[in-house]
C-alpha positions, 0 to 999 in steps of 0.5 A: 087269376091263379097267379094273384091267388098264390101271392096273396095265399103267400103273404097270408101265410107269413103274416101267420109267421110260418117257419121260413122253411114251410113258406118255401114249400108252398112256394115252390109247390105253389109255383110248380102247381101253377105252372101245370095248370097254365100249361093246361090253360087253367088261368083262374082258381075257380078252373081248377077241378079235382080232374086237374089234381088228379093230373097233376099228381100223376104227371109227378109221380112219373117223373119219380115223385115218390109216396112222401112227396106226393103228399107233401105237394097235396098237403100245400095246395089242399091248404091254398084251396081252403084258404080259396074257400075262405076267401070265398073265391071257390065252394068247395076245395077240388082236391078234398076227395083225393086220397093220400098217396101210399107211404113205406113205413119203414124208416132207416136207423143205424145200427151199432156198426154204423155207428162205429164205423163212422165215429172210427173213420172221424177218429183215425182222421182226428190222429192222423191229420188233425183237421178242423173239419174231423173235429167239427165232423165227428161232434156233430154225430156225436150231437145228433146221436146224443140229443136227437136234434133236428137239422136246423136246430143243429145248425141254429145251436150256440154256445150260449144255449149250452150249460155246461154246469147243469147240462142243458140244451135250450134248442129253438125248435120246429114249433118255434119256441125255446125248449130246455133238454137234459144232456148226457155226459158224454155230450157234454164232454164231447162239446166241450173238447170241441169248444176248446179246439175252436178256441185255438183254430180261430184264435185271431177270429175269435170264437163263433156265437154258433156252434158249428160253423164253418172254416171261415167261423161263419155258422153252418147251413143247413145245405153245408151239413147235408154236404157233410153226410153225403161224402161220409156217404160216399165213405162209408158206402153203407147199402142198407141205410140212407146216411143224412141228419134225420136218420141220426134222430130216427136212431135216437128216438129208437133207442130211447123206446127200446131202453124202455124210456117212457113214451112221455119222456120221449116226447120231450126229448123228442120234442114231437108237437103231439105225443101221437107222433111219438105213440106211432114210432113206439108201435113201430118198434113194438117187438123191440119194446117186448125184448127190453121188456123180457131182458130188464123187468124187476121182476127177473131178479125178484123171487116170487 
């Protein structure tokens, strides 16, 4: 049965010790897919054909599902039909011949006016009320626009991962090992000026091992940051750009390859599992290189 199927897909998957993230995406797509097939009394996985795929996509796509989404839903249940094949239940995999949804390609970046509006908003807050949420606020941009770090590596960052004095980072990425990254200056500075803040909120409490956490010095989710973005959303009303955490790596990424930092050097920063991914934004922002180019090649101040 379909139902029994998914289970042991499941269990197969965290036995391949997936991210805790992955395993609730085939969860939940698994779950959602199941139940379609059920409503269209398809009770075992042999019963399922790309006709019911087809449907099923469709049938998503007009409750909003966008291009993203779509493939994300085909990805995972693509993976459980082979996994099927595997386990010789099924031939062949129903879902093979279907093509990816069309993506945008465009993605958000914040400009320098974003930028300052933000931190300004943080800053007047800072002066005038000297709350502990301004401060924690304001560090996380900060952060985010300084190192590029994913949401959970944000969330998941302590401060014995920090070195002050040679001005590391050492994050536990989505490829789940420990990566040790350089930090700027003003990073550093910054987490440090919070790190004494922290020190006199929670003086009775002690100080948290995370970073961030919240009012009750318990480490900040990864749902708590998304909240943190959407009232600065609200704030901030930008009409051009989605304000959430990746949009804060995106800009990081973007402006590491308009400074003409090496696609290499990127990478790392970046911590992208291949530098194909890395290559793909650097075309992205192709005209950009050419202009940083033009403005700060050695040969502009060489007399040849």
């Amino acid at each position: 049965m379909l139902k029994f199927a998914v289970l042991d897909f499941l269990d197969d998957r965290e036995f391949k010790n997936v991210t805790p993230k992955t395993l609730q995406s085939y969860r939940d797509i698994l779950k959602q897919f199941e139940n379609f097939c059920l409503e269209h009394d398809v009770i075992n996985v042999e019963d399922i054909t790309t006709s019911i795929m087809k449907r099923y996509i469709l049938h998503y796509q007009k409750k909003g599902n966008n291009a993203t989404t779509t493939n994300s839903k085909l990805q995972r249940i693509r993976a459980f039909l082979n996994y099927m094949i595997e386990c010789e239940v099924i031939k062949n995999n129903p879902a093979k011949k279907i093509q990816k949804a069309r993506e945008d390609v465009r993605i958000d970046v914040f400009t320098d006016y974003h930028i300052k509006q933000m931190l300004n908003y943080y800053r007047r807050i800072k002066q005038r009320e000297k709350t502990f949420y301004a401060y924690r606020d304001y560090s996380i941009i900060v952060v985010l626009l300084g190192t590029g770090l994913r949401q959970s590596e944000l969330c998941s960052l302590k401060w014995t991962d920090i070195d002050f004095k040679y001005q590391t980072l050492s994050v536990f990425g989505k490829s789940r090992k420990r990566e040790s990254i350089p930090v700027a200056d003003k990073v550093i500075m910054e987490l440090a000026t919070y790190k004494t803040f922290c020190e006199q909120i929670f003086v009775e409490k002690g100080l948290s091992e995370y970073v961030f956490s919240n009012r009750t010095n318990k480490q900040l989710t990864p749902n708590a940051v998304q909240n943190v973005f959407k009232r600065l959303a609200k704030i901030m009303n930008f009409k051009d750009v989605r304000l959430s955490s990746h949009t804060f790596r995106h800009t990081f990424c973007q402006r590491c390859i308009q400074s003409g930092m090496s696609t290499f050097a990127v990478q790392r920063l970046m911590r992208h599992s291949s530098i194909v991914v890395t290559e793909r934004y650097a075309a992205m922002w192709g005209n950009d290189l050419k202009e940083q180019n033009d403005k700060f090649n050695p040969l502009n101040t060489i007399d040849i």
